[in-house]
N, C-alpha and C positions, 0 to 999 in steps of 0.2 A: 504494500500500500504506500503511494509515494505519499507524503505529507507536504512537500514545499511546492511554493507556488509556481508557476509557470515563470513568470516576470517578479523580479521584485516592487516589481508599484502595487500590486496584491496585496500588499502587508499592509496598503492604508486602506484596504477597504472592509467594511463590514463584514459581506459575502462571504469572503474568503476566511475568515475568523467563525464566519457562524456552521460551514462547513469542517473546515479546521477540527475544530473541538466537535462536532457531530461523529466526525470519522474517527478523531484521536479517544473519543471517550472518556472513561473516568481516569485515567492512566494522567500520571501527573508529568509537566512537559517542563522541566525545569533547563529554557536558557540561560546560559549563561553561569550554571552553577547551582547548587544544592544551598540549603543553609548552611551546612557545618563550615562549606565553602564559605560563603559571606560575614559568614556571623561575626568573623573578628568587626571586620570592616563597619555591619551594621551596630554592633553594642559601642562601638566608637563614636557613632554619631547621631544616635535616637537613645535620649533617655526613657525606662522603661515608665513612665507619669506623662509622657508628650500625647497629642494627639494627630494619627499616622492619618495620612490616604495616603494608599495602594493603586496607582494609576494602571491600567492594564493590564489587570491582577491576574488574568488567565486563569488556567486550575494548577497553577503552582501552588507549590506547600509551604511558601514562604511565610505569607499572615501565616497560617495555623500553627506552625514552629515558635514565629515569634511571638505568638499570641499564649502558646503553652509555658512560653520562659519567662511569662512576666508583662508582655508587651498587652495589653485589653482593650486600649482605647483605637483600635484598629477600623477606620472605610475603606472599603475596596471596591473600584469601579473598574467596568471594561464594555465595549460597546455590543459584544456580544451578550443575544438574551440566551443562547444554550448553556454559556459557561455561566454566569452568574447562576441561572437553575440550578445548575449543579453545583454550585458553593453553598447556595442557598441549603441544597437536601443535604448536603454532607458535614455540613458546622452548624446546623442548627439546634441538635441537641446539647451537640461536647463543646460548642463554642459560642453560649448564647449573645454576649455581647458585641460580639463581630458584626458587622453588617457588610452586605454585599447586596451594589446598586450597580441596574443597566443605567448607563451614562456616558455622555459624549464627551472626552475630556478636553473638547477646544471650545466648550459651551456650560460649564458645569454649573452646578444649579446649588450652591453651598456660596453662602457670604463672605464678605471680604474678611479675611485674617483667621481663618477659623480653624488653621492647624497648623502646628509647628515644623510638622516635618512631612514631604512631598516624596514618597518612594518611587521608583522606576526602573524597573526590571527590564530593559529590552527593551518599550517601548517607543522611546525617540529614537532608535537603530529602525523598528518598525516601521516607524511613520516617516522618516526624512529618508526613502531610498532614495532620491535627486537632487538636484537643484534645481528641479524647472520650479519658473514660478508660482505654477497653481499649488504645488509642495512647499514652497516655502511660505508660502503665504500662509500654512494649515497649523506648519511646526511655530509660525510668530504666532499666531491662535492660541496654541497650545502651553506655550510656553508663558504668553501674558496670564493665562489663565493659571500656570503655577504660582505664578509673582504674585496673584492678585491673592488667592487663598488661604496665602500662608504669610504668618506674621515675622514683623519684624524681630528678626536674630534666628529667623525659621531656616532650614536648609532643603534645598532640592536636593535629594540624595538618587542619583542616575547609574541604573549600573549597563555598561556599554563596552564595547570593544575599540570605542572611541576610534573610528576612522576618520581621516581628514576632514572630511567634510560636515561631519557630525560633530566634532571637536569646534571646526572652524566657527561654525553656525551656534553653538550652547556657550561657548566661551565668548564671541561677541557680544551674543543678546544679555547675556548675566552683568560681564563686566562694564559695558554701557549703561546697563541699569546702576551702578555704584557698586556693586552684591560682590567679594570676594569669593577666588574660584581657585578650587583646588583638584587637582586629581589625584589621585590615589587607587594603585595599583594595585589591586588585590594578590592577598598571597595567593600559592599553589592553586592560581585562576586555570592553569593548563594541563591540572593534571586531568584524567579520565573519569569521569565521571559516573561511566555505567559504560558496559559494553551496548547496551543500544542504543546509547545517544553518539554522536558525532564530538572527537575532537576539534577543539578551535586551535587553529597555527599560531592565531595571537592572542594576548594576554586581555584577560578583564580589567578593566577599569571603574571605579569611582567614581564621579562627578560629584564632587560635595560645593553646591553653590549655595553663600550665606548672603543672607536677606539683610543689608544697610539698609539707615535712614536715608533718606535722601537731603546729602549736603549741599543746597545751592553754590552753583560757582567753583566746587571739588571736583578735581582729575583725577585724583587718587585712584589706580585702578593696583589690586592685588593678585597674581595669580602666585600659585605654587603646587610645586609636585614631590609626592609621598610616593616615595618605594619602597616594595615591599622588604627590603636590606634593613633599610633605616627605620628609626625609629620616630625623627625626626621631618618635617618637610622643609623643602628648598625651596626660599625664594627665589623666581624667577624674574627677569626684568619686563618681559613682555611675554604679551598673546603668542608671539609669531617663535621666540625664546620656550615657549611651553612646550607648543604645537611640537619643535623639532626633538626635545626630550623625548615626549610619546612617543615619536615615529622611531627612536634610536630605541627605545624598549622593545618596541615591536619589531623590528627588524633584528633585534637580538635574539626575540623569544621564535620567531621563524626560522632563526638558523638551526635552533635549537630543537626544534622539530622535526626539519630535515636532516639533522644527525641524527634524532633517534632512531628515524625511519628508516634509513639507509646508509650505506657505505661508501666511500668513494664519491665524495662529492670535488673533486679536486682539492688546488689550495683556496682552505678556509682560512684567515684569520682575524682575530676581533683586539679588541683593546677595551679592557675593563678600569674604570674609570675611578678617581677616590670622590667618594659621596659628597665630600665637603666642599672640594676644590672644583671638582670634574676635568681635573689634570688626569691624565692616562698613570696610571698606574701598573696595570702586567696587558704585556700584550702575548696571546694566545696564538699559536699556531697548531690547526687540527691536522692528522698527518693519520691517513687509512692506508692499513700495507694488509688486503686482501688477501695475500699469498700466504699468509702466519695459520696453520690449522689449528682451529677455535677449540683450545679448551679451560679448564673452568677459571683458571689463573692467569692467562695472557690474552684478555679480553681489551683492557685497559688500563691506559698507566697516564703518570703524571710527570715531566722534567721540568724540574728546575735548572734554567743557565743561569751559573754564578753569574755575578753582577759584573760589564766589563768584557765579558768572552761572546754576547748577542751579535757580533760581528764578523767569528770566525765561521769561515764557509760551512763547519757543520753544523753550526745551530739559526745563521743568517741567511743562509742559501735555501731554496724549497731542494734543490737535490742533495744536500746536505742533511736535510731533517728526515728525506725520507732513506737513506743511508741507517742516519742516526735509530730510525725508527724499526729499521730491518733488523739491526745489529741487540736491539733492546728485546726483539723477541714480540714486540704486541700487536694485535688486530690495529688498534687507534693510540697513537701515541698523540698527548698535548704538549708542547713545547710552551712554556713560558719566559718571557723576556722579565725583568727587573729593568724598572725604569729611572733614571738617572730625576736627581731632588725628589725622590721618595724616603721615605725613613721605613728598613725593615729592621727588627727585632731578631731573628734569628728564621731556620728551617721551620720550626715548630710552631710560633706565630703564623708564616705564609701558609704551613697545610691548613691552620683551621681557618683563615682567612678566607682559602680558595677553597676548602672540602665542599660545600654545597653547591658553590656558582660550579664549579667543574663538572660533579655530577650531571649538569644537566644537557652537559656534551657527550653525555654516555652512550654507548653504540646501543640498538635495542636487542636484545635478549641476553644481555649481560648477567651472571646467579648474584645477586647478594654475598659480596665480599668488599673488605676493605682494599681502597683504591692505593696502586704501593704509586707514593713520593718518591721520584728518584733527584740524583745531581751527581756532579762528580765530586765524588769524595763527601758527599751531603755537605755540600758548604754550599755556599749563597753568594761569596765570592767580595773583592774589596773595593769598591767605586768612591776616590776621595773628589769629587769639584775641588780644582784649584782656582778657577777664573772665569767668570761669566764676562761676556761683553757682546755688542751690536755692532758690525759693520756694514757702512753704508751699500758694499757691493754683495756684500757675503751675505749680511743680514746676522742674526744669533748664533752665537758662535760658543763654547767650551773647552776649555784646557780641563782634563781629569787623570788621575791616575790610576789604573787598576791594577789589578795584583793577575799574573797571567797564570799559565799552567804550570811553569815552575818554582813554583812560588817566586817569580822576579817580578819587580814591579815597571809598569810601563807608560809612559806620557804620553797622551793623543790629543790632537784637535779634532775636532768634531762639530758640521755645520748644522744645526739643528731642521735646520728645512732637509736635511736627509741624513735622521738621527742615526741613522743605522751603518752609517757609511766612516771610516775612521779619514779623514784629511793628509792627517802626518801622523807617525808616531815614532815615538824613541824612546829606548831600554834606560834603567834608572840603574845609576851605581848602588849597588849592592848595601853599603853604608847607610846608603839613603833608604833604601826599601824598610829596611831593618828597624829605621827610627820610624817608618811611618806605619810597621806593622806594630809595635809596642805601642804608637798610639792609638790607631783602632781599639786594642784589648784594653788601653785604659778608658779611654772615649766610650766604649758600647752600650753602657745604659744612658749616655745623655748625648746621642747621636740627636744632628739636624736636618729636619729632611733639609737637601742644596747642600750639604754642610761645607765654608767654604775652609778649607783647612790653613792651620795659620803653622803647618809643624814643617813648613820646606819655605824656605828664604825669600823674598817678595822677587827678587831675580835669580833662582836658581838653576840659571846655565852651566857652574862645575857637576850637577848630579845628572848628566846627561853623557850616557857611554856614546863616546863619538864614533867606536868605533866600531857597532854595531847596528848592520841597518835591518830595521826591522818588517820593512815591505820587499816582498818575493820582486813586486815589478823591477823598483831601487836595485836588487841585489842583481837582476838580469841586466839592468843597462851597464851598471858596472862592467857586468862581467864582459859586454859588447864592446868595451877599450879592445880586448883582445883584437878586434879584426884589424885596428890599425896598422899591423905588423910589427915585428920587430916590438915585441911586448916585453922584453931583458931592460930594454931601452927607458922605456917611459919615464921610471921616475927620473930621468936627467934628462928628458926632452921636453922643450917648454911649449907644452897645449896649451893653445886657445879653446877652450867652451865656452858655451851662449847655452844658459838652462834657463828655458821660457817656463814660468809655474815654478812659485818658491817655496810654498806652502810652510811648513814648520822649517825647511831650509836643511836637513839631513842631507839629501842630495848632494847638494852642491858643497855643503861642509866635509862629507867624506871626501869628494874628491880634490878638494884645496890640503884636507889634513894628509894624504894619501900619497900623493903626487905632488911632489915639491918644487917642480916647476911649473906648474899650472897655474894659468892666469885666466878668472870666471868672468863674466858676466852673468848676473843674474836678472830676468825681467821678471816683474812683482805689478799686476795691474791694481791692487789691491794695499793701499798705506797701510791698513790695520795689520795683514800680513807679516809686514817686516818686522813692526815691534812684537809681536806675538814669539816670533821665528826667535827673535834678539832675546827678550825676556823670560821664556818658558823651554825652547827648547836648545839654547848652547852658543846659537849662530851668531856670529860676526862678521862684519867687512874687514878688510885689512887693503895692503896695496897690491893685492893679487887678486884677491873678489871685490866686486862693487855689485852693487842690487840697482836697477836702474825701475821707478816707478813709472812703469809708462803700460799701455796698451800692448801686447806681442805683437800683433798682427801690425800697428805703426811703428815700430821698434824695429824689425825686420825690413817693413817698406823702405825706410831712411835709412837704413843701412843699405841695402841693395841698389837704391840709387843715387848714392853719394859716390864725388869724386876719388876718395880714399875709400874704396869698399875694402871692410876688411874680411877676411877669410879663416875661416874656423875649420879648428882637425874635427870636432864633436861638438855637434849641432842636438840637443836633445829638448826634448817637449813631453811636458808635463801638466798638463795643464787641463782643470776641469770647465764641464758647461755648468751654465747657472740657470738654464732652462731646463727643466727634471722631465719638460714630455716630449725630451727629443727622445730619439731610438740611439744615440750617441751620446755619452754626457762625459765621455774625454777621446780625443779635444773636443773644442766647439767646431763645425760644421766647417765654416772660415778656413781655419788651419791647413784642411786638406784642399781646397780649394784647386784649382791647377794653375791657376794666376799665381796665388800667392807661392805653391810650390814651387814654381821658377825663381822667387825671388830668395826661397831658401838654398836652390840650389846657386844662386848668384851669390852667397856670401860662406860656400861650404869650400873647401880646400882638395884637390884635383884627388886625395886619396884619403880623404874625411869622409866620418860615417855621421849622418843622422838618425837617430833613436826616438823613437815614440810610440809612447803610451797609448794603446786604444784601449779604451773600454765600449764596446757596440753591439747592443743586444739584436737589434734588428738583422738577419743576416742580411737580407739585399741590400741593403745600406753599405754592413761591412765589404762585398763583393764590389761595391761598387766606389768603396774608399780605396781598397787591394791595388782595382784594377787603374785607377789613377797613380797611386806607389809609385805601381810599376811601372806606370807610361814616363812618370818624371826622373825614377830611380831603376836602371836598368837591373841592378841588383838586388833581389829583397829579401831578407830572412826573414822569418815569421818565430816566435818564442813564443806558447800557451802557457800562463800561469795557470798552476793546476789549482784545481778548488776555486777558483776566480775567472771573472769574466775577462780580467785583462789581458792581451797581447803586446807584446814589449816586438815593436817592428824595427829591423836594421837595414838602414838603404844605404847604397851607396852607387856613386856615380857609373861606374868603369865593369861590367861584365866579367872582363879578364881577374878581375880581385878576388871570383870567384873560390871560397874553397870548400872541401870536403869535410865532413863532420870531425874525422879524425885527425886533418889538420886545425880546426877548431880548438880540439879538446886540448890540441898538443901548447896551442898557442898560449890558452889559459891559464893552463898547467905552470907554463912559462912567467905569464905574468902573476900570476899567486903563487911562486916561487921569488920573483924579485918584491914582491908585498908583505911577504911572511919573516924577511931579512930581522937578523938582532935590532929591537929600540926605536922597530916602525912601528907595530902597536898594530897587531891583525885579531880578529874574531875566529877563533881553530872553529865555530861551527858553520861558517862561510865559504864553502870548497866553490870555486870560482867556476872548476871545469864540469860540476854539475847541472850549471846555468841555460848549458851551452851544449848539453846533449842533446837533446830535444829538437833542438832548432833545425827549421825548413825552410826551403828555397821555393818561390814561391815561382 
């Protein structure tokens, strides 16, 4: 027997109601939730001495529940004469004080103020299926007629699944009237109800609209929203500020859905927010590895990333997590991030924090068991903020330290318009790690969230190991000096470089500290960059590097067409976009250009190589940067950073320079043999001619 209507415009008609309940019978039809479901919500905002109308009261068992706990002064009207019949025969002995009237509730026939509180089960979801306007004109009907009813300090209590339009529409008409508006999420609104009623994908809602005087000349409008987490409600700033809260519940509580239901919805991820702030707090990464045979213990699991390691390809990467997630053994593994100026307490804090909100990402037919918290090493990991700041070009920027896998500690910048992304980073002398872990363990109960740490020097450029680089790309273009020839040579041949992108300034630092005939240019389009570079991670000028603030791409132009062109052995680029929806975001677009590549190659040196950083998700993009390369540079190596999206490219002018892998290896070998020399100062985990196996001719 189908019960719903053909069209939703049905619901505002009589007909359809008085069939409805003819066919449904005495069988009680409870949308939107049972009372045990409600009941928090409703003992919250109907005192048991108020007097109720029940607008649309159907043959729900709501009056008669609350009428049994106390609630007696209960009206209940619906436009249907079957249903009310049937309230009538069925509460009339066990429930003599009830009453139940047929009535039109955009017409009602009760005087003005005559009850405190205005119940509504469904029924404006019922009535407002449109906006056309012979519909809106029915639900302003309807609604004046709650206002008019009910007294001042009375509440419209609404319970609905609050869709846009139905939010848009009861939030306007209330808060125009002066009436403070609140929504409130019902708890456990999604769990199942009965196997023969229909789950809802999205969550019930509240509408508790309260009845002000009316203040001549007042704007005053209130809204706020109550979830069901909190205990408390948040004010909001506006109507349009509410609306988008709802819609982010709902799209929460629908994800949530769709995981129970199924498996393998691709990458999922969410970001769960702190109630007080609605600053992001953990962000969630759901990870389905189908291939795991289900049994009753590797259904689902929970990771915690230490604080700090959110970056490394296997917990930042989606091929990374689902790695992670294979290796871990479960159906659905969740990955959680720790979010930088949050304050955690320890493992044991975040499981009861997360224990419910996670559950409800749970795969469906998982048996009752405890969900296991995993991490590495069950630690949480050490994120000190050393320096917040704004740049004009970069936008919000962070210097922090975190403590990595070896227990060593390590400096990164980081742009917050792509928090996930590390800028620069650099290894901290051992000494320094040491003082900043003793103060964590003294610091741990009066931790702040941001906390900005005062235990490392306002300029501490000596705690920076110079002479370890901490990025695979950095350690490959090094390694690319090799092709120059004659690599025994270098340190007593004095190279010209031009490193466009200075970022923390590592780069260019190793190879000035390295190579002691080397004379840098560095371009820096970015002023905040330098002092960042200067202050936080080591770097200096001297009379061998200079950092020139300018544009790359006008930097290169005037240099290319100046009378004095000067020529460069290593020509390298580095350098990010600041536009996040290119398919490219290093370099910028520009760069590869084939104009502008002529004018790189007009200031490169007849047996100079140029290096550069891609990172290029798009592949026709990249195919189609490749095949430029190669039209400017007849030679081109290709290097894949593994775990990462980046490629470290080597061009060079002259075909014949051409060499074989194993003349590579031989060359490198060569030069990290003359770098390793007594009182140059080398990193033994930095093998040069590893860089260099890989590498492809393209």
């Amino acid at each position: 027997m189908n019960l719903l209507p053909k069209s939703s415009k049905e619901f505002g008609s009589a007909d359809y109601w008085e069939k409805f309940f003819q066919q449904r019978g005495r069988k009680a039809f409870e949308w939107y939730g049972t009372y045990l479901e409600l009941c928090e919500v409703l003992h919250k905002y109907i005192k048991p001495k108020e007097k109720v109308l029940v607008i649309g009261c159907g043959n729900s068992e709501l009056s008669e529940q609350l009428y049994d706990v106390g609630y007696q002064d209960i009206v209940n009207i619906d436009i249907s004469e079957v249903v009310i019949k049937q309230m009538k025969e069925r509460n009339a002995s066990r429930r003599p004080h009830m009453s139940f009237l047929k009535m039109d509730m955009t017409q009602m026939e009760f005087p003005d103020a005559a009850f405190q509180v205005v119940l509504d089960k469904g029924t404006l979801d019922a009535v407002l299926t449109d906006e056309e306007e012979k519909t809106l004109r029915q639900v302003d009907r309807m609604l004046a007629e709650v206002g008019r009813v009910l007294q001042v300090g009375g509440r419209y209590l609404c319970i609905s699944l609050a869709q846009a339009h139905i939010l848009k529409k009861a939030v306007g008409h209330f808060s125009r009237e002066g009436w403070m508006v609140r929504v409130h999420q019902v708890a456990n609104s999604q769990d199942q109800v009965s196997e023969a009623e229909p789950r809802f994908s999205l969550p019930v809602f509240a509408f508790v609209m309260t009845k002000f005087r009316p203040v001549p000349g007042s704007a005053l409008q209130i809204f706020e929203l109550c979830t069901q987490e909190q205990g408390k409600p948040v004010r909001l700033e506006s109507a349009d500020r509410l609306a988008e809260a709802v819609q982010e519940r709902q799209h929460y509580a629908w994800l949530c859905s769709q995981l129970r239901r199924k498996a393998g919805l691709g990458s999922v991820s969410l970001d769960l927010c702190n109630g007080d702030t609605g600053e992001p707090r953990y962000t969630l990464h759901v990870v389905d590895n189908p291939t795991v045979k289900p049994s009753r213990d590797n259904h689902f699991a929970i990771f915690i990333i230490p604080q700090g390691r959110e970056t490394e390809w296997l917990f930042g990467m989606e091929e990374g997590r689902k790695q992670l997630a294979a290796s871990a053994g479960f159906r659905r593994l969740v990955t959680v991030a720790l979010h930088r100026g949050q304050q955690y307490d320890g493992m044991e804090s975040i499981q009861a924090e997360l224990s419910t909100r996670v559950m409800e990402l749970a795969p469906v037919g998982m048996p009752p068991q405890q969900v296991p918290f995993l991490s590495v090493g069950g630690d949480i990991g050490v994120r000190t903020v050393q320096h917040q700041d704004h740049s004009v070009l970069s936008g919000d920027y962070v210097i922090e330290d975190v403590q990595g896998e070896d227990r060593r500690y390590f400096r990164r910048l980081i742009f917050l318009s792509n928090r996930n992304v590390v800028q620069s980073e650099a290894r901290l002398l051992k000494d320094v790690s040491h003082r900043a872990q003793k103060k964590r363990k003294k610091d741990k109960k009066k931790q702040r969230p941001a906390d900005i740490s005062e235990d490392f020097p306002p300029a501490p450029g000596q705690s920076i190991d110079k002479n370890y680089l901490c990025c695979e790309h950095h350690k490959a273009m090094i390694a690319g000096l090799a092709l120059l020839r004659n690599p025994e040579l270098l340190l007593e041949t004095p190279l010209a470089l031009l490193v466009v992108g200075l970022g923390g300034g590592s780069l260019p630092l190793f190879v000035h500290d390295h190579f002691p005939k080397s004379r840098i240019d560095a371009v820096e389009i970015d002023p905040s960059m330098l002092e960042v570079a200067t202050q936080w991670f080591g770097f200096s000028q001297s009379d061998r590097m200079k950092v020139h603030i300018a544009d790359g791409l006008d930097y290169i132009t005037s240099l290319a067409g100046g009378e004095a062109r000067p020529h460069y052995d290593v020509i390298m680029f580095d350098v990010d976009s600041k536009d996040p929806a290119l398919g490219m975001s290093c370099p910028p677009p520009a760069f590869v250009d084939q104009r502008f590549l002529q004018k790189v190659k007009n200031i490169l040196s007849h047996d100079g190589i140029f290096i550069l950083n891609l990172v290029c998700r798009d592949l026709g993009l990249k195919d189609s940067v490749l095949a430029g390369l190669k039209a400017a540079f007849p030679l081109l190596y290709v290097r894949r950073i593994e775990g990462e999206v980046n490629e470290i490219l080597f061009c060079q002018l002259h075909p014949e320079q051409k060499l074989a892998t194993s003349e590579l290896l031989e060359m490198a070998q060569a030069l990290e043999r003359t770098l390793r020399k007594p009182g140059q100062g080398w990193d033994d985990t930095y093998v040069l001619s590893d860089m260099l196996k890989t590498v492809k001719i393209v």
